[in-house]
N, C-alpha and C positions, 0 to 999 in steps of 0.2 A: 436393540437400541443402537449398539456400534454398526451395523450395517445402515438404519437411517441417518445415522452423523453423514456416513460416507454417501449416499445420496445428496444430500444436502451440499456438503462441499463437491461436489462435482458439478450438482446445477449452480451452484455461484459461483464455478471458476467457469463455466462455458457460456454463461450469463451475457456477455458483453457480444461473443459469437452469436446469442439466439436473436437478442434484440435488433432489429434492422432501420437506418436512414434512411429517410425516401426523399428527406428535402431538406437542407439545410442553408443557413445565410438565410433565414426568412427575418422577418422586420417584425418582432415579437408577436407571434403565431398565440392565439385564445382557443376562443368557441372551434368544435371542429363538428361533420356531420358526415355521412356516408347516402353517397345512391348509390345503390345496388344494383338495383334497374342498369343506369347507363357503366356502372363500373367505376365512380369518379368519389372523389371526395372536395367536401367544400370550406373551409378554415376561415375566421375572422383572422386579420394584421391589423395590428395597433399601427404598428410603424408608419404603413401605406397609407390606413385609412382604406381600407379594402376588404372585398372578399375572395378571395383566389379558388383556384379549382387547377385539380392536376387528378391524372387515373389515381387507381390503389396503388400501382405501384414506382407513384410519384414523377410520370410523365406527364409529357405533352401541358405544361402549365397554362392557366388561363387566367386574364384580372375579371371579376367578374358583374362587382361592385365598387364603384371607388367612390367617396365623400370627402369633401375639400375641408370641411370645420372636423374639427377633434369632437366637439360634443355628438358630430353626427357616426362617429366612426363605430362600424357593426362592431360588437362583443362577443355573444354569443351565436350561434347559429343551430339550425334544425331543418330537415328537409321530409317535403311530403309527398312522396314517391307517385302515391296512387295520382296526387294532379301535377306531379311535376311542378312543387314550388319550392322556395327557399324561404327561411323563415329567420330575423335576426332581431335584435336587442342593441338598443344604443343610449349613449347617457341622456339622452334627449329623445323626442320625437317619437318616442312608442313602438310598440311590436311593428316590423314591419312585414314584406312578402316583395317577393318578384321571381320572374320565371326564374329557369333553372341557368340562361343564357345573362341573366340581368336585367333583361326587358320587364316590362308592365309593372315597375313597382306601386305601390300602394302602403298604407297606413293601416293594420289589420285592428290594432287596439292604440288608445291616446293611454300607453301605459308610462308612469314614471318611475322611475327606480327599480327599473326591472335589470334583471339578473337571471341568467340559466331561461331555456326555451325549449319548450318539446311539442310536437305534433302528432296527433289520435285521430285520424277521419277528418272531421271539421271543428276539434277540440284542439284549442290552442293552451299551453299551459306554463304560467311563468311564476318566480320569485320574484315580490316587491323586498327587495332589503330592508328596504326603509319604515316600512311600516309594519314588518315582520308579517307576511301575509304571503299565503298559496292562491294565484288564481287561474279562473278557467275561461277561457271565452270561445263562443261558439261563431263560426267563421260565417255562417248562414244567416242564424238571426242575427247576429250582432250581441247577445242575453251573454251577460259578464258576472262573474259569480268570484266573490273570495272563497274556496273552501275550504282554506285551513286560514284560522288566525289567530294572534297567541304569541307567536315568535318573534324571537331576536334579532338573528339577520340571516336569510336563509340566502343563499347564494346561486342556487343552481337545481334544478330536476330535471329527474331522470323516471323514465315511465317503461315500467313490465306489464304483463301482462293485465292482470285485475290491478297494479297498485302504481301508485306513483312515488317517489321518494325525492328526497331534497336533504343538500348539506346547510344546516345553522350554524355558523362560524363565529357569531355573536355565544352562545355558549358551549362550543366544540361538543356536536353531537353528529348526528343520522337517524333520519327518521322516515316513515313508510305511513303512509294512507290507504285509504279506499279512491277510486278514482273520483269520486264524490264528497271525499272530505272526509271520510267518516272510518272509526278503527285508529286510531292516531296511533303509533308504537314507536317507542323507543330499541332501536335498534345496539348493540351493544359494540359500542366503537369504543371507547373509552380508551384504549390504548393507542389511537390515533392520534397524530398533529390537531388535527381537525382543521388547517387550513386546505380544507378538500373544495377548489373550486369547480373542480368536473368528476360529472360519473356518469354510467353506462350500465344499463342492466339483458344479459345475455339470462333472457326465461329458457330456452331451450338446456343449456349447462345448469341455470337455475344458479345463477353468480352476480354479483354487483362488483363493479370496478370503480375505483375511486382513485383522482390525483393527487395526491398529498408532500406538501414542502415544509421547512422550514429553515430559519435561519442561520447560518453558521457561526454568529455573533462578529461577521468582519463585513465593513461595511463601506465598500469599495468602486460599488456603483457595477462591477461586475457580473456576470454571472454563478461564478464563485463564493457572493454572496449567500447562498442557496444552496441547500440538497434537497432533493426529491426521488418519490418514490413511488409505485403503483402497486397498486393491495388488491385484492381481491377476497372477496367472503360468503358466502352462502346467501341467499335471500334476508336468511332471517337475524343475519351477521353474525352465526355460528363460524367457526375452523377460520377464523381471517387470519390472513399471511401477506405476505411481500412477494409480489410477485416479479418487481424490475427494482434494483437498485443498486444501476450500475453507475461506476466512475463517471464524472461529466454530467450526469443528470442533475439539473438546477432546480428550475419553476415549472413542474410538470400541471398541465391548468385542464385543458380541455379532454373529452374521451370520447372516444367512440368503438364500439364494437360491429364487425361483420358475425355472426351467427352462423352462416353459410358455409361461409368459409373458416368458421373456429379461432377469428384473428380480432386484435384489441388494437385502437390506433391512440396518440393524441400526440397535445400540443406541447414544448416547451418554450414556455414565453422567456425565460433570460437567454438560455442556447439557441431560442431560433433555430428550433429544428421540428419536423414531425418523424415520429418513428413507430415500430410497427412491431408487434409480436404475435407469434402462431400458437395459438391456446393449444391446441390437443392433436395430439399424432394419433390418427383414424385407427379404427380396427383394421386388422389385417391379418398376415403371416410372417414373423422372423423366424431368419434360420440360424440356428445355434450349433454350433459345435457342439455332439455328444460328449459324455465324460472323458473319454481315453482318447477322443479326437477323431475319432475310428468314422464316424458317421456326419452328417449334417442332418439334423433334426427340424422339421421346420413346425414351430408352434404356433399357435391361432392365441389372437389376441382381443381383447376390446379396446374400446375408445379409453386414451390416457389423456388427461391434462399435462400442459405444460408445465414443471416444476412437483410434476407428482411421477408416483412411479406405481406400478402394478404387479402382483404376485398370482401367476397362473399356473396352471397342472401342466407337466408332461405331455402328450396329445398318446394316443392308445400305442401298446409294445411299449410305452418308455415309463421309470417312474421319475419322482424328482417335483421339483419346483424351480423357475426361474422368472427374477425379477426384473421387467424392464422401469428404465430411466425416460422421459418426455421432455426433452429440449428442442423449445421450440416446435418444430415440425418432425424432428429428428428420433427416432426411437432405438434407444440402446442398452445392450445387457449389461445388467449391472451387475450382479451374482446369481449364482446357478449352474446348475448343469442338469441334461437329461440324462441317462443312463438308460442301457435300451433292457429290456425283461431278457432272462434267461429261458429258452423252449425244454423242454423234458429231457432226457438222454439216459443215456447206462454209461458207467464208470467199472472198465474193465480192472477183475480183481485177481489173487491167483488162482493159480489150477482152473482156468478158465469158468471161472465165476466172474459176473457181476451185478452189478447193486442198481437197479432203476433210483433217477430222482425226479421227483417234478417239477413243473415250470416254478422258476422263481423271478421275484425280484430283484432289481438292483440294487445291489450291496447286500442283500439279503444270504445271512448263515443258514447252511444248512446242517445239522448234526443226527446222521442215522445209524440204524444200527445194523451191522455185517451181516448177511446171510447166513443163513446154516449150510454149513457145519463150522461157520466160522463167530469168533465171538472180539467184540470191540466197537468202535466206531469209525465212521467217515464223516471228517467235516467238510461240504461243500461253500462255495463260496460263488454268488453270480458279480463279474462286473462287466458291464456295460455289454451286454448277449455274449459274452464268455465264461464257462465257467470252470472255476478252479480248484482243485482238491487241493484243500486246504491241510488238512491232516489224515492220514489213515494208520489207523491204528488198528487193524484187521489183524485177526491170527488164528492160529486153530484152537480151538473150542478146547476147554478142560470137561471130561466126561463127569459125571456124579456116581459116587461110589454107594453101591447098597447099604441101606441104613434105615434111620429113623427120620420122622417128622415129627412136631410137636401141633397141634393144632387145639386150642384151647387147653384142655385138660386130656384130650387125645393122643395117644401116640400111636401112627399109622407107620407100616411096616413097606416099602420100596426096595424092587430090584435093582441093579446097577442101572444106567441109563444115559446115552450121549446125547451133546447137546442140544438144545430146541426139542428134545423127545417129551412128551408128556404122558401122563395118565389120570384117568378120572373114575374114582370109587364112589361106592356107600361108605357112609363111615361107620366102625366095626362095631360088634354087639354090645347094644347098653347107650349109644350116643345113637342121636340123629339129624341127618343130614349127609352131603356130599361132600368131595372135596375133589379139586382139578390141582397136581401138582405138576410143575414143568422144571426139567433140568436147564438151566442158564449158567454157562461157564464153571460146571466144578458147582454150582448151588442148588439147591431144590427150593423152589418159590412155589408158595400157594398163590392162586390164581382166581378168578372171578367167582367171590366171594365167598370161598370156600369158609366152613363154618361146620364143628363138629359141636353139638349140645350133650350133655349125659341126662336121660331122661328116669322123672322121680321113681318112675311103674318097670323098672329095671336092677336088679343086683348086678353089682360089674364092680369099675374102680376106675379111679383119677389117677392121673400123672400128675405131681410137683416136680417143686425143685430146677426148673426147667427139664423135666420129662427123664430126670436120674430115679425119682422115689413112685414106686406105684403103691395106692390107697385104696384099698377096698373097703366096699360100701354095700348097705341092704337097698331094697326097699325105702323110700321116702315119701309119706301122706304128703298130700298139700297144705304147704304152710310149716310144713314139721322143720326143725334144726337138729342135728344129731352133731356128735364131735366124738371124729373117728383117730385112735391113737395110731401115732406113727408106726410103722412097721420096722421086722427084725432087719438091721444094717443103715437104718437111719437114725437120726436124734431128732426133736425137738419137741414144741408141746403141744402137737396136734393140729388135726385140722378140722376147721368148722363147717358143717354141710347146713345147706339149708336149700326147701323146694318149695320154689314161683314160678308159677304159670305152666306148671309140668315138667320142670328142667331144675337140673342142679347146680348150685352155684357154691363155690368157694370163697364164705364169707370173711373165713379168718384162722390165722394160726400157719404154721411150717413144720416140713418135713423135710428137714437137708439130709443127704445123703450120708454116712459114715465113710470116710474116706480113712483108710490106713495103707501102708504097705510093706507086703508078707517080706519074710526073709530071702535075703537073697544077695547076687552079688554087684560089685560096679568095679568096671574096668579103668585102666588110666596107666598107658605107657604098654601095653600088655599085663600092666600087674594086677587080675582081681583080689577083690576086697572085700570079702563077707561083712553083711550089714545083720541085724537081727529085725523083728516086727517092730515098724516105726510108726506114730501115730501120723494123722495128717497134719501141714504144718510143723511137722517135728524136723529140728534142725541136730545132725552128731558131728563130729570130730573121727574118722578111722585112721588108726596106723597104716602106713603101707607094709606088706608083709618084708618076709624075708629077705633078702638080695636088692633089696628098695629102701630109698630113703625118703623124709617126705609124709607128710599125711594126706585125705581128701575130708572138705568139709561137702558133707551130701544134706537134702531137703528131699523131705516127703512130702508130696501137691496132690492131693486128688487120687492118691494110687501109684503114683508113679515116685522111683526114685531118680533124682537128677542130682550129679556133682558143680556145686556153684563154681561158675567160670571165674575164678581168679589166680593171680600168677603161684598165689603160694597151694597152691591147692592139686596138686599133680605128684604119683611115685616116680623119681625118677633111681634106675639101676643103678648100682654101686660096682667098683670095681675092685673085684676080693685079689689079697694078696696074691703074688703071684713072681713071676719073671720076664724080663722083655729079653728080647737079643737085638741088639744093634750091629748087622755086619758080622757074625760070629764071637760077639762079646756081648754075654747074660750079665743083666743089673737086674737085679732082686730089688722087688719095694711090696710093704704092706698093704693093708684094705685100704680104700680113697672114696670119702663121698663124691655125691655127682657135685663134678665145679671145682673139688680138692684139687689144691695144688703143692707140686711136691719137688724141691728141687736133690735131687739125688747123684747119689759121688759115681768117679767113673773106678774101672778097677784098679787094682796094684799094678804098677807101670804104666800108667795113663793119667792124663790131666786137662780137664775141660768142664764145662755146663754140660747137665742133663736137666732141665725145666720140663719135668711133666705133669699134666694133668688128667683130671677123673671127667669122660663127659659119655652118659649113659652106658657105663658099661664097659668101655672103652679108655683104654691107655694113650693118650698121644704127646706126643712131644713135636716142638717148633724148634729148630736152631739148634740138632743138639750136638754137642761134638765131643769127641773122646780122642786126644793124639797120645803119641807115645814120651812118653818123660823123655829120653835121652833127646827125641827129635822136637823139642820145646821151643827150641828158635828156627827151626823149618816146619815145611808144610808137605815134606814127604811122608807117605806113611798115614796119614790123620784120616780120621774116622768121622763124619761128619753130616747129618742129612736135617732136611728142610720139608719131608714129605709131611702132606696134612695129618698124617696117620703112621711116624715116624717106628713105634712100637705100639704090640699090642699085649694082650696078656699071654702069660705064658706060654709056649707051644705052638708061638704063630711063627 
């Protein structure tokens, strides 16, 4: 949706750019009409009392018609290529005709209150206003036909291929016929001014243009009086929009379309100007700057209308989407980019390994998996035919240590094995089937669709419990249920056997494993611990032994005894009484738990701090100092150390 807004505002700010002046200062310009043939266009003036002519693109001007009374002055106009005539409308004196130069006019219909004129072969066809009436007259016989009647005030037609159409301004509508009258349809304008006195029908695009004004409520005599607008809509006035509604536009009246050339012209009667816009920027080739800029991309396009915009593929090698803009004749990228595809390669890894990847697209992740004997990932990344190793997380492989697998009720028996190595068995006596196991990183993975059954016409046993408790079992008829008691070093209340389809299934009941653990001991500081037989989940309290202070709180898990990690929970050594010497002077101190602190005298003739403390085992002192009494107010003599480790226990 925000990417159409921004469409949108950009064809209305370039709007006034797309639209082009071909003549201006005209003497309020009506009816207009197109030959293609010689290249020229032909406009009714009010002002002159005239019918002018200049090329398409508003040279070489020409008077072509001129009429001295107002009631005679052309209105509308129409030209008929194939015999090079001009075809017009006046408030008086009836359809008329004359060359294409001026010459030869003629009286083609005694029409009165005609409005709007269009030409078919030798079918002339006009709106009476006045008596609300479509008609047709043939240029041959002279045979006059109303074929639509009914209406209000229709103003104008405009002729496609099979149909003819006409604006009623009397009750603001648009309506469509058969070239014959017939099919009458209400076309769905509803949202228009419906002051629409000109319109133009391009069957080729399969569009209807219509000139639409109204009034500004200031009433001036100027042109300013007036906004106007040109619209465009589907045949069947489906998707209508505004196709010009730019500043300055007053009394947009007359239309005409080139086909040919993709281009919509008309008149405005207060500005006195004709102007001109380029319907649709051709198919072709733009060239786009690739994503990173690296490239120019040139993409294929189709036909775009003007004021619309187009979303096409990438062209081959690239992905992506980019939409183009149609101003005017102009075609420009509005958003997008191409990204060019990434070609295959190898990403060099260690120990001269590497990892092949395949083509990708742009912007496209790729996430594989390491080589053996390597275990992890590499993420690739393409942008714009570059591509980038995004992460690699490559390492060497954890081997799989000899053990067990669990495979239904199976427990299969594995050598050691490195990684990516696999193997593929029978599955062991009493089950049937195979099993493919592969070592992956330190794991053993079952593999395409390994599956072991225990089969009924077999004595053997089941693994529970996740493959801790094995169950032994007879014999099983089909159809039978037996309930086989747990086994000696497990608990619980059994398991339930029952045999379908030739195979045994475990329909109910447990057999968890007895977990205790035997006596023994646990370390902490160097101090073991004897524990006695602990059930599982059993939680104790142990003293630390002798020369230890401190207790351990231990748990029994599954067999195993572990000391719960917390602070209080550790023997730390004690430091039994003893002697330190300081410098050749022994201070005797008692037992010290670990952390005790102990401030102790110096000897007879000495006076100072001895602050020691107990830390594993260990006597230390910070700061300690011992001087001699007589030398109390100097500093000769003093005894005095700062080592981390100042004293230790006796005999050091």
């Amino acid at each position: 949706m925000l990417g159409m807004i921004v469409i949108l505002q950009l064809l209305l700010l370039h709007q006034c750019e797309a639209v082009v002046d071909l003549l201006t200062d005209l003497k309020m310009p009506r009816g207009i009409a197109l030959d293609l043939t010689e290249g020229r266009m032909y406009w009714a003036e009010d002002g002159t009392k005239m019918i002018r002519s200049a090329t398409l693109d508003g040279d070489d001007l020409r008077d072509v018609i001129e009429k001295k009374e107002v009631q005679e002055a052309p209105r509308d106009v129409a030209i008929d290529p194939i015999n090079q005539k001009i075809y017009w409308t006046a408030l008086c004196c009836g359809i008329r005709r004359a060359d294409l130069n001026g010459t030869n006019e003629e009286v083609v219909a005694k029409a009165e209150f005609a409005s709007g004129v269009a030409v078919l072969n030798e079918q002339v066809y006009w709106a009476d206003w006045m008596r609300g009436q479509i008609l047709r007259h043939n240029v041959k016989t002279g045979r006059e036909d109303a074929i639509v009647t009914g209406l209000a005030s229709p103003v104008d037609v405009a002729l496609g291929s099979h149909q003819i159409y006409w604006s009623d301004v009397g009750v603001g509508r648009t309506q469509r016929a058969s070239l014959d009258g017939g099919d009458v349809q209400f076309l769905n304008m509803s949202w228009l001014v419906m002051n629409t006195y000109g319109m133009a029908v391009d069957s080729d695009l399969g569009k209807l243009y219509m000139a639409d004004f109204e009034k500004t409520g200031k009433f001036t005599g100027k042109s300013t009086d007036y906004t106007g607008r040109i619209r465009r809509a589907n045949l069947d006035g489906s998707d209508a929009e505004v196709l010009v509604s730019e500043p300055g536009m007053s009394m947009p009246y007359g239309v005409a379309v080139d086909a040919e050339r993709n281009q919509v012209y008309w008149t405005d009667r207060k500005a006195g100007r004709i102007q001109r816009l380029t319907l649709v920027c051709q198919r072709g080739v733009q060239d786009v700057r690739s994503r990173t800029n690296s490239t120019v991309v040139q993409v294929p396009h189709g036909k775009v209308l003007h004021g619309s915009s187009t979303t096409v593929s990438c062209p081959a090698g690239y992905n992506g989407t980019v939409t183009f803009a149609c101003n005017d004749d102009v075609l420009s990228l509005n958003r997008g980019k191409c990204g060019a595809r990434c070609d295959a390669g190898a990403y060099e890894l260690m120990n001269d390994l590497s990892l092949d990847y395949p083509d990708m697209d742009d912007r496209e992740e790729l996430t594989m998996q390491c080589p053996n004997p390597l275990a992890g990932t590499v993420q690739f990344r393409c942008q714009d035919g570059v591509v980038l190793r995004h992460v690699n997380n490559c390492r060497k492989a954890h081997t799989c240590p000899a053990g067990h697998f669990l495979l239904g009720h199976a427990r299969v028996d594995h050598t050691a094995m490195d990684h990516g190595v696999w193997i593929q068995k029978e599955c062991p006596s009493g089950f049937e089937g195979s099993y493919f196991l592969q070592c992956e990183d330190g794991s053993m993975i079952a593999k395409h669709n390994s599956s072991c059954r225990a089969t009924c016409t077999s004595a053997g046993s089941l693994w529970v419990d996740e493959g801790r408790v094995e169950v032994s079992h007879g014999k099983i008829i089909e159809g039978g249920k037996v309930k086989v008691l747990c086994p000696s070093g497990s608990a619980g209340e059994g398991v339930d056997l029952s045999c379908e389809g030739g195979y045994i299934d475990v329909t109910n009941g447990t057999c968890n494993r007895s977990f205790f653990c035997l006596p023994g001991y646990v370390s902490s500081n160097n101090a073991s611990v004897y524990h006695d037989k602990l059930d599982n989940s059993e939680n104790i309290v142990l003293a630390c032994p002798e020369g230890y202070s401190g207790s351990l709180d231990v748990a029994c898990n599954k067999g195993e005894v572990s000391i719960l990690e917390t602070a209080s929970t550790q023997c730390h050594k004690i430091c039994p009484a003893g002697v330190v010497t300081l410098d050749g002077i022994e201070i005797a101190h008692g037992d010290l738990e670990h952390t005790q602190k102990v401030e102790l005298e110096c000897p007879e003739h000495y006076t100072g701090r001895l602050p020691f403390v107990c830390v594993e085992g260990n006597v230390t002192c910070v700061d300690c100092s011992c001087i001699p009494t007589e030398q109390v107010t100097g500093n000769a003599g003093a005894l005095s150390t700062d080592l981390p480790i100042a004293a230790l226990a006796a005999g050091v």
